[in-house]
MARMARLUM-64622 format. One line per 4 residues: number of its first residue (from 0); their letters; for each residue z, y, x of N, C-alpha, C, CB. Coordinates in steps of 0.05 Angstrom, whole numbers, always signed. Glycine has a CB too. Example, Ala and Ser with C-alpha at 12.3 -4.5 7.8 and 13.67 -1.06 7.14 Angstrom:
REM residues 2
0	AS	+156:-114:+264:+156:-90:+246:+156:-66:+264:+181:-89:+226  +142:-45:+257:+143:-21:+273:+157:+1:+258:+114:-12:+282;
//
This chain:
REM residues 198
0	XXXX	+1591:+1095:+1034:+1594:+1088:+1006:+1601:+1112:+989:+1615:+1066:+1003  +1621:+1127:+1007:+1629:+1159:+985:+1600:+1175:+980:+1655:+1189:+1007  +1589:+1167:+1005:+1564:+1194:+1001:+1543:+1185:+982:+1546:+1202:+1031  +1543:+1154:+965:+1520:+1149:+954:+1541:+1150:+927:+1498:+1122:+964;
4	XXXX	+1567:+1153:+921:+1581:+1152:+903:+1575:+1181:+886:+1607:+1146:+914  +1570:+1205:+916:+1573:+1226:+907:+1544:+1231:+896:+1585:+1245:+925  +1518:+1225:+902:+1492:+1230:+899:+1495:+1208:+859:+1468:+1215:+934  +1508:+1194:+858:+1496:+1181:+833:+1509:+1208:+803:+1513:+1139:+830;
8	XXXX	+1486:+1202:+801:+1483:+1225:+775:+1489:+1209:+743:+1445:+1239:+775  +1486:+1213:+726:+1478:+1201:+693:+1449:+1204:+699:+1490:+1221:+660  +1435:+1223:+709:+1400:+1231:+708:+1389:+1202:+719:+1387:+1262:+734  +1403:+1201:+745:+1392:+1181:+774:+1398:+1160:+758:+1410:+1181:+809;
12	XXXX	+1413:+1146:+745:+1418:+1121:+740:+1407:+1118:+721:+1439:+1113:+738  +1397:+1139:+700:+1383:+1130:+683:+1353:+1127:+682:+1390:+1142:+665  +1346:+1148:+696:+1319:+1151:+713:+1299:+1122:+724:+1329:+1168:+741  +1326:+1108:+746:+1328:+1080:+745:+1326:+1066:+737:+1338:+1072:+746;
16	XXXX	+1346:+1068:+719:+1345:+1040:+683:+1320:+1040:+673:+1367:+1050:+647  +1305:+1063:+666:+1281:+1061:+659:+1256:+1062:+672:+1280:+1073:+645  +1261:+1059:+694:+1236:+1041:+716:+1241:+1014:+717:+1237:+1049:+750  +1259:+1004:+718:+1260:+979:+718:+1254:+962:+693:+1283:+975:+727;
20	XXXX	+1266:+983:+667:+1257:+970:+647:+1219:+967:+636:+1274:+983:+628  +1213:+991:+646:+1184:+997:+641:+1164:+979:+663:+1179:+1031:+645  +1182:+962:+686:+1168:+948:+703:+1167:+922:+687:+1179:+949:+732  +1185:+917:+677:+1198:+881:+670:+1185:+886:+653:+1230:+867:+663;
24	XXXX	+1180:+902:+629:+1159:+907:+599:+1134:+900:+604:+1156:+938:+587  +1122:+910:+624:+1096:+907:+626:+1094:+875:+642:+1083:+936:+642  +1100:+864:+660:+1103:+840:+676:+1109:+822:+654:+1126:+842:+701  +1131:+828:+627:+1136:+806:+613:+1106:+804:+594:+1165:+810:+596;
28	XXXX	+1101:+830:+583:+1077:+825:+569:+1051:+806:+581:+1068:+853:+564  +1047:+818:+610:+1024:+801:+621:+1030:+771:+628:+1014:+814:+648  +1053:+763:+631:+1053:+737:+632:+1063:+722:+600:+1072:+731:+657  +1072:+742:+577:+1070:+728:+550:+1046:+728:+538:+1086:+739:+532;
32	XXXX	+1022:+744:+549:+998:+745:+525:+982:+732:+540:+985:+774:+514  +967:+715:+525:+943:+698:+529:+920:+700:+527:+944:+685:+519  +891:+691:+521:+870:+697:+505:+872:+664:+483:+839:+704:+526  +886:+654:+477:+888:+628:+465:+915:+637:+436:+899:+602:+495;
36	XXXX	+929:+653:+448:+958:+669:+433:+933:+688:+415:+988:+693:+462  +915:+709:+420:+900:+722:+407:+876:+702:+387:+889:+740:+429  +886:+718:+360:+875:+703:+339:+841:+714:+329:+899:+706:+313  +821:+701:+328:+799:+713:+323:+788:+737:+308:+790:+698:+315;
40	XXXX	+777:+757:+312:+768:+778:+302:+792:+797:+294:+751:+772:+282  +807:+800:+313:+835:+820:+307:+826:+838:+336:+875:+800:+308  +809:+834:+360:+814:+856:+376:+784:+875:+366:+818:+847:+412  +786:+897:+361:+763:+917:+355:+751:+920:+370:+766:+939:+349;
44	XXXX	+718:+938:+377:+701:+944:+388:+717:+967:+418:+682:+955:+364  +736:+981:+402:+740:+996:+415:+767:+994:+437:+738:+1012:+399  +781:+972:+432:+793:+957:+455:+783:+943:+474:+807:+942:+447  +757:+934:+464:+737:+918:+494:+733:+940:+510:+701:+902:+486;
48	XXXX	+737:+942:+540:+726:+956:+561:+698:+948:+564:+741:+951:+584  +680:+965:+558:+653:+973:+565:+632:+953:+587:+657:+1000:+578  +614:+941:+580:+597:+921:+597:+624:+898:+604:+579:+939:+629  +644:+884:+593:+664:+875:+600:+657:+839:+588:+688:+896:+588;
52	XXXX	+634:+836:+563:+633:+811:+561:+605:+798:+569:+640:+805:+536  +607:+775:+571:+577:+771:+578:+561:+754:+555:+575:+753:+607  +533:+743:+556:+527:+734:+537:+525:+710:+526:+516:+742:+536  +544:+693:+539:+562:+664:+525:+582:+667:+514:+573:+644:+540;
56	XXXX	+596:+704:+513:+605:+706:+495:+605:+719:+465:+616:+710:+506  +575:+719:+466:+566:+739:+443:+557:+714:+427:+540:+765:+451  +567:+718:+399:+539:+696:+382:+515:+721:+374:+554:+675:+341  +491:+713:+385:+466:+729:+386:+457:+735:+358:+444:+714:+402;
60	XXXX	+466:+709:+346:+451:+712:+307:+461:+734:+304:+461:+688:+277  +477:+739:+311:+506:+765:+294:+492:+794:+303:+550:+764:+314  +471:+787:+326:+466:+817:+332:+443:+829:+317:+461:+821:+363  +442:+853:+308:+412:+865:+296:+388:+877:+319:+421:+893:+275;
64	XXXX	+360:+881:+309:+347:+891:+325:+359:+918:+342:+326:+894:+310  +355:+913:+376:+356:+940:+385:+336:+961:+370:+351:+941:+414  +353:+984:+364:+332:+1008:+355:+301:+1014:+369:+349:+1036:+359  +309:+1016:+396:+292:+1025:+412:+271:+1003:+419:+307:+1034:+434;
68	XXXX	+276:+973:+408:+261:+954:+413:+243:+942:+379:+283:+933:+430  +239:+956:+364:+238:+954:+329:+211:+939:+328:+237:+990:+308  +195:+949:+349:+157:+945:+357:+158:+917:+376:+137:+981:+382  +178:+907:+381:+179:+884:+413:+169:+872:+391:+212:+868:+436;
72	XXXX	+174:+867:+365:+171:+842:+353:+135:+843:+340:+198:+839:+328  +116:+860:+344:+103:+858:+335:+80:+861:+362:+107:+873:+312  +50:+858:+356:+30:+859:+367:+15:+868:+363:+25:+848:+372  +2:+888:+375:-16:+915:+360:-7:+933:+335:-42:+903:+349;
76	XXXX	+25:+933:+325:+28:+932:+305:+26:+912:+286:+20:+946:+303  +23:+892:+287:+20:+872:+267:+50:+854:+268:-8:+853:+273  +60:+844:+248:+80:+828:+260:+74:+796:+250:+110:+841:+249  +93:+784:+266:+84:+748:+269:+76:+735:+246:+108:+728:+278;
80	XXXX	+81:+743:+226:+72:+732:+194:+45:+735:+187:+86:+747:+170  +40:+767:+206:+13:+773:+193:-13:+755:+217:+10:+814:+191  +0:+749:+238:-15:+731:+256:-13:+699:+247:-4:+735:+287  +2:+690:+235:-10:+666:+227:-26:+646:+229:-14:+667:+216;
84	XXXX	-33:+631:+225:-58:+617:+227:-67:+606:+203:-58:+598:+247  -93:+625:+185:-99:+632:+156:-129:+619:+160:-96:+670:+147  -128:+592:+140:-151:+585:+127:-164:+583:+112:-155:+578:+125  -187:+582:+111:-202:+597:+75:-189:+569:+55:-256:+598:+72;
88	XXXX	-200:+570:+30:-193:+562:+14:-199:+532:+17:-200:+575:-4  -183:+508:+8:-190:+480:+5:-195:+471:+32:-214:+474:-13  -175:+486:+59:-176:+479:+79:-145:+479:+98:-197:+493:+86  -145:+460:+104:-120:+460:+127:-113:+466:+157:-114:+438:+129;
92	XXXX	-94:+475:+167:-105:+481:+191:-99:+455:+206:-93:+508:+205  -101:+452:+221:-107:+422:+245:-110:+430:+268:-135:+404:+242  -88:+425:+290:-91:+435:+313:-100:+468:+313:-111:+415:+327  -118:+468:+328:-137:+502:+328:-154:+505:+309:-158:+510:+353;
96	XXXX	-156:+492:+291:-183:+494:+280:-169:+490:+245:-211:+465:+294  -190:+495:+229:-184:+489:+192:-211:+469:+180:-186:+527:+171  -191:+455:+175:-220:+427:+161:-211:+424:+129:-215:+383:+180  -236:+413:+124:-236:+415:+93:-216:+383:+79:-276:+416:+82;
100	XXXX	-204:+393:+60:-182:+370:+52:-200:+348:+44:-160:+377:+25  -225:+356:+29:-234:+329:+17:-269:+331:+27:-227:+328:-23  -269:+306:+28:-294:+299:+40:-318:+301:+26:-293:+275:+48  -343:+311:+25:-374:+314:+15:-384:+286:+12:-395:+329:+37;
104	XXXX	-397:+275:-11:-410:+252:-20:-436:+247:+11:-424:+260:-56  -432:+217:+25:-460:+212:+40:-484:+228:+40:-470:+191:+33  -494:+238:+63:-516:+249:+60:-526:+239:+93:-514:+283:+49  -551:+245:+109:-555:+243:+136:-541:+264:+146:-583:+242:+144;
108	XXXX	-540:+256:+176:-529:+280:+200:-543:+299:+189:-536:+277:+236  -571:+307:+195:-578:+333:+193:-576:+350:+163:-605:+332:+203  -580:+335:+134:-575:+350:+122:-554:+364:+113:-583:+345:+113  -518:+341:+135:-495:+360:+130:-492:+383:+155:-466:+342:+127;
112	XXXX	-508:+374:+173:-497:+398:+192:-506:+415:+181:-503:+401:+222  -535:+414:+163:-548:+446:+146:-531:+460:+128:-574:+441:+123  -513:+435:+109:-491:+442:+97:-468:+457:+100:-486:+429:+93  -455:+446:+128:-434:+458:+132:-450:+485:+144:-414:+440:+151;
116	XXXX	-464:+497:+156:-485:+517:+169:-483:+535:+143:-520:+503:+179  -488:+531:+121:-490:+541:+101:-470:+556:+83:-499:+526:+91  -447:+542:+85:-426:+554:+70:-416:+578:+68:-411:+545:+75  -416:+585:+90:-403:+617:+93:-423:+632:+96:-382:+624:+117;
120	XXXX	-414:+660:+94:-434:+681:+95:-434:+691:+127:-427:+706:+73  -449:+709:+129:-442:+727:+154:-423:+749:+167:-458:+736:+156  -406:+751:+143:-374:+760:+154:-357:+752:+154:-362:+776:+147  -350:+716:+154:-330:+710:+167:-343:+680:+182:-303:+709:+146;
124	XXXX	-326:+663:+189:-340:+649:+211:-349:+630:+202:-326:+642:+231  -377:+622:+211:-384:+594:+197:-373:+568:+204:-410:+590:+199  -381:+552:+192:-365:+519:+186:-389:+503:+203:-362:+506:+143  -384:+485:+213:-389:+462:+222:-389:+432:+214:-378:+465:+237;
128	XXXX	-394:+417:+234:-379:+394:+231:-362:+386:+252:-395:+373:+226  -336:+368:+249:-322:+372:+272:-330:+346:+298:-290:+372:+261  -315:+358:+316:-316:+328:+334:-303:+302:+331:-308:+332:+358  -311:+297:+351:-298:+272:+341:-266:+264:+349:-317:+249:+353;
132	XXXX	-259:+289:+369:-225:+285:+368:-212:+313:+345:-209:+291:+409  -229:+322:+336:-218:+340:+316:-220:+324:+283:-238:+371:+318  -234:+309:+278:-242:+290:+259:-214:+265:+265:-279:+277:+268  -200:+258:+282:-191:+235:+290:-160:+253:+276:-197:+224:+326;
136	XXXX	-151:+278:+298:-134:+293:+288:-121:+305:+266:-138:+303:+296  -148:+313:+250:-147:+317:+212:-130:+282:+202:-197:+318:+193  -148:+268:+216:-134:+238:+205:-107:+240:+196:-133:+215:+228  -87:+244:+218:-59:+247:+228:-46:+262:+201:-57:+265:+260;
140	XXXX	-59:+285:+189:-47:+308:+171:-42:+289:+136:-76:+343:+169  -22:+290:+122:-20:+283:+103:-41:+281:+80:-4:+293:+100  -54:+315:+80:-73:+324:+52:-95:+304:+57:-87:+361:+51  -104:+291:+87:-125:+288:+92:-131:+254:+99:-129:+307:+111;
144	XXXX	-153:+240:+73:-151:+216:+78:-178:+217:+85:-139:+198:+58  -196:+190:+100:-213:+185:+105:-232:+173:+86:-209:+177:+122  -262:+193:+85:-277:+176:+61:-289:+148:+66:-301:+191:+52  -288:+136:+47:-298:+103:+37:-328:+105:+59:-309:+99:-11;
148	XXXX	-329:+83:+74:-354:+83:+92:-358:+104:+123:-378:+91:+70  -328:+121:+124:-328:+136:+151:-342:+161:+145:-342:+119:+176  -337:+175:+162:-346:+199:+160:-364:+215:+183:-325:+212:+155  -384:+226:+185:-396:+235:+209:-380:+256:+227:-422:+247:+201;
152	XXXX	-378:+259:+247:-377:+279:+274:-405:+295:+281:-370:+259:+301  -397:+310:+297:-411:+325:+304:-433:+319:+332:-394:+345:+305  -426:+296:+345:-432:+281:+366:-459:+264:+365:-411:+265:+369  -478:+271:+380:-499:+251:+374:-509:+237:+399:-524:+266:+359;
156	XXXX	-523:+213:+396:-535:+210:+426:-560:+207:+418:-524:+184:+446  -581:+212:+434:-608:+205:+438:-615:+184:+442:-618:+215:+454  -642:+168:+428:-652:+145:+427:-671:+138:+440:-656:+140:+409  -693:+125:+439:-718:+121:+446:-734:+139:+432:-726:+95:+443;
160	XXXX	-759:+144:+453:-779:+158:+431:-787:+153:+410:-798:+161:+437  -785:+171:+385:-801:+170:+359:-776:+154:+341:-834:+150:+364  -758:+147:+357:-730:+142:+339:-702:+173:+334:-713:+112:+361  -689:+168:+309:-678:+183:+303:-650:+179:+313:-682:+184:+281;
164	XXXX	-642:+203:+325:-620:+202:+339:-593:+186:+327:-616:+228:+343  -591:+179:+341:-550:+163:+339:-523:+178:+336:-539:+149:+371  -515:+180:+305:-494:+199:+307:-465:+190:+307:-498:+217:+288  -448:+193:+315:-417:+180:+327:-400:+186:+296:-400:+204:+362;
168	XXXX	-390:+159:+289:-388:+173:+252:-352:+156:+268:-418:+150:+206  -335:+171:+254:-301:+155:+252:-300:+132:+221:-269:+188:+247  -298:+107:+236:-296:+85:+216:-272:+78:+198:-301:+64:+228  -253:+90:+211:-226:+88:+208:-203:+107:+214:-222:+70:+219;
172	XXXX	-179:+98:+197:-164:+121:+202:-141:+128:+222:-155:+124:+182  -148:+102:+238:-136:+105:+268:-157:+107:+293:-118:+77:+273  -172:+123:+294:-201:+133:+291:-221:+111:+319:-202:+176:+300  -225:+85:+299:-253:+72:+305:-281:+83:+300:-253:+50:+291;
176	XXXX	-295:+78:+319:-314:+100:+316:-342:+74:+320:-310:+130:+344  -366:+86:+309:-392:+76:+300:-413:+94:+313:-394:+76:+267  -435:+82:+316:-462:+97:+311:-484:+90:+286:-478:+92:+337  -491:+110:+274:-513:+114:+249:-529:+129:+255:-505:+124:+225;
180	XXXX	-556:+116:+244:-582:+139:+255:-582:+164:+238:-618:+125:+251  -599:+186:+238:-596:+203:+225:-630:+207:+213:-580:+224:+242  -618:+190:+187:-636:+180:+166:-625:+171:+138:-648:+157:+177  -640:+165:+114:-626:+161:+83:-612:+139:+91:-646:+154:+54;
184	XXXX	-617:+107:+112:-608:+95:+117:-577:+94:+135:-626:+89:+122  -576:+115:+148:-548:+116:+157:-534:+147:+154:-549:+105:+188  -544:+157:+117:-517:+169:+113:-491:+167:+112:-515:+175:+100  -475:+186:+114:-440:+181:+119:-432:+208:+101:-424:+184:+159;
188	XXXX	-410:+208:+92:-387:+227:+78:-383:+239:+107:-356:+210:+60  -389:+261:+94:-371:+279:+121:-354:+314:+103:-408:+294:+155  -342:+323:+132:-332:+344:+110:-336:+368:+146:-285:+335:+90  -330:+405:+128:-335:+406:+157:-307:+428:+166:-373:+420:+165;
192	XXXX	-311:+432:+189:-289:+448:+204:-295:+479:+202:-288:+440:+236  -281:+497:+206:-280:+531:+217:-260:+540:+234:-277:+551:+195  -269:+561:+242:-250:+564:+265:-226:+587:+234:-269:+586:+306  -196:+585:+245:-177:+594:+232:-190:+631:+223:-148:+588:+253;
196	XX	-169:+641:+203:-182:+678:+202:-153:+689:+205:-202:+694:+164  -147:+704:+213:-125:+725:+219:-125:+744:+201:-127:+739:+245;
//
C-alpha cells in the first residue's frame, strides 16, 4: 500500500480523472443521442460520412441532373418534347396513328379512298382511310363523334362477279359494323387517318 502511496503523483491522478471522464463523455453521448432527438435539416453535407445513405433515404425530386449524364435525357440529341407524337392540322392522335376530327360529307368507297390518297403532298405522309379497329378507337376520343349514317373503313370484301365490292362501314358509336357496296347507292361519311410526324 506504501509503495502505490508513493507512485501517486497530482500528474497520475489527474491523468486518470481525465480518462475516465473522456470515457463516460463519449458512452453518455452515444447512448443520449438518437436519430429521432435530431431535428430535420440541421445535420450538413459535410457531417454525413461518404456513400453512408442509401436511396430510401434520399427524396430523388430534390436531386438535379448528374452533370456527366445532361444527354441520358435525350435521343439523338433531341429531347422528349421534341419526340412527341405531332399531327398535322384538324387531326388527333389515336392510339399510333392521327385521324381527322370531323367527318367528309357521303361519297362511295372508292371515291374517298382517292380522297384521302390525295390530300397530302409527297413530303410528308399520306392519309388513308382507317380500319376498322382504328375507326372504332377514334370513337372512344372526346373531339371525335360519329357521322349521321356511319362511316366507311378501309376493309372490303369481294362479291360475285360483275358486282361491286362490299365495304365494312362502323354503324355506331360502340362500333356496330355494316356492309355497303361501293356505288352512289351505298355512300358513307368517312374521314381519313395518317401515320403521326416527329
Amino acid at each position: 500500500m506504501r509503495a502505490l502511496r508513493d507512485r501517486l503523483t497530482y500528474a497520475n491522478v489527474m491523468a486518470t480523472l481525465a480518462l475516465f471522464v473522456a470515457l463516460a463523455g463519449t458512452s453518455w453521448a452515444a447512448i443520449r443521442i438518437s436519430g429521432r432527438q435530431i431535428k430535420p435539416h440541421t445535420i450538413t453535407a459535410r457531417q454525413i460520412k461518404a456513400n453512408s445513405l442509401r436511396g430510401h433515404q434520399i427524396k430523388e425530386s430534390s436531386l438535379g441532373i448528374v452533370p456527366r449524364a445532361r444527354e441520358a435525357a435525350r435521343l439523338d440529341g433531341l429531347t422528349a418534347e421534341a419526340l412527341q407524337v405531332k399531327c398535322p392540322s384538324r387531326m388527333v392522335p389515336v392510339d399510333d396513328t392521327c385521324i381527322e376530327t370531323q367527318a367528309h360529307p357521303p361519297t362511295p368507297f372508292h371515291s374517298a379512298l382517292l380522297q384521302c390518297g390525295g390530300t397530302e403532298d409527297r413530303t410528308t405522309p399520306g392519309r388513308r382511310l382507317p380500319t376498322y379497329q382504328e375507326l372504332t378507337m377514334a370513337l372512344t376520343h372526346q373531339e371525335i363523334a360519329l357521322a349521321a349514317g356511319g362511316e366507311l373503313t378501309s376493309e372490303v370484301y369481294p362479291t360475285s362477279a360483275g358486282q361491286p365490292l362490299n365495304v365494312l362501314y362502323v354503324t355506331d358509336a360502340v362500333g356496330s359494323w355494316g356492309l355497303t357496296p361501293d356505288n352512289a347507292s351505298g355512300a358513307k361519311s368517312y374521314r381519313c387517318v395518317a401515320d403521326p410526324l416527329n
